[in-house]
C-alpha positions in Angstrom: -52.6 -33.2 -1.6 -49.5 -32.7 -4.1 -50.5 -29.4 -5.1 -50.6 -28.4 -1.6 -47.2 -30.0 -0.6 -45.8 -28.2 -3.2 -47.1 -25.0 -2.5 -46.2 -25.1 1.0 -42.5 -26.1 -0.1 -42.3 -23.5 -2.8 -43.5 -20.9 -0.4 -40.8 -22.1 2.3 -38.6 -21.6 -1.0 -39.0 -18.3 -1.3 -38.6 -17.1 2.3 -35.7 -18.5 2.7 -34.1 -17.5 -0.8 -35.9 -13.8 0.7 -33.6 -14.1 3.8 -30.7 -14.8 2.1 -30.9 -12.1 0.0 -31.5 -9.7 2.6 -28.4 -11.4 4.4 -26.6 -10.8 1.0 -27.7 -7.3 0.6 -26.6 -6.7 4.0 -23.1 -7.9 3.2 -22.9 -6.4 -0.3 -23.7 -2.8 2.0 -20.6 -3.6 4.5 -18.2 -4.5 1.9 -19.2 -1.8 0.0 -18.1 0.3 3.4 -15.1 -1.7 4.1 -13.6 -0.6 0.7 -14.2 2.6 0.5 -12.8 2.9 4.0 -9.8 0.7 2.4 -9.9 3.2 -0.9 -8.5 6.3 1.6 -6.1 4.2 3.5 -4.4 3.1 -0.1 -4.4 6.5 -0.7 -2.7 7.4 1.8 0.2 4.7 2.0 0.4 6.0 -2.0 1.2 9.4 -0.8 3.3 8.0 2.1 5.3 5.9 -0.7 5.6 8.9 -3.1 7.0 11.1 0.2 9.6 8.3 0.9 10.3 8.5 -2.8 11.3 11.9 -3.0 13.0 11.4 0.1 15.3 9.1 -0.9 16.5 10.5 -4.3 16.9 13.4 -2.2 18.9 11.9 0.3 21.0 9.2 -2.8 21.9 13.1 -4.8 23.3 14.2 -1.2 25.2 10.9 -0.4 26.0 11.3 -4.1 27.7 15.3 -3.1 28.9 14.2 -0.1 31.3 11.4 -1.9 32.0 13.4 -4.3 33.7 15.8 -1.8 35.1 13.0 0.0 37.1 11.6 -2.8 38.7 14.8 -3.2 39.7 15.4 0.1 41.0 12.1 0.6 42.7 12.7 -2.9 44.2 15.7 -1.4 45.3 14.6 1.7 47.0 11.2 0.3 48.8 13.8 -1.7 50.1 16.0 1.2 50.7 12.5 3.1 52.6 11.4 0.5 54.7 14.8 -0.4 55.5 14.7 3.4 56.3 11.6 3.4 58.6 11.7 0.5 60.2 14.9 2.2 
């Protein structure tokens, strides 16, 4: 009687600890998807960062110009302003 209570629960055992490792298998096979589907978007927000990157220094060197000239305009015009003024 023992021997065959145990045998019948063992057996139980196994089939479930069976299902749950094909339920686990199945999961292991959809993450296993999901990040390598997650692996090309990353790689593509890295490329998209590295663009806005090179954008931006790009654009910073032209504000950079830009100021530059600025200042000496508005250096050069105060002067005028203030020659004419002075006249």
């Amino acid at each position: 009687q023992f021997c065959d209570d145990t045998s019948t629960e063992k057996k139980r055992s196994i089939k479930e600890a069976e299902e749950t490792i094909e339920v686990l298998k199945a999961d292991i096979g959809k993450y296993t998807s999901d990040s390598s589907q997650l692996t090309k978007e990353i790689a593509g927000h890295d490329e998209d960062v590295s663009v806005w990157t090179g954008d931006k220094k790009a654009a910073t060197k032209v504000r950079e110009i830009e100021k530059t000239d600025y200042d000496a305009m508005h250096k050069d015009y105060s002067e005028s302003v203030d020659a004419l003024t002075r006249a």
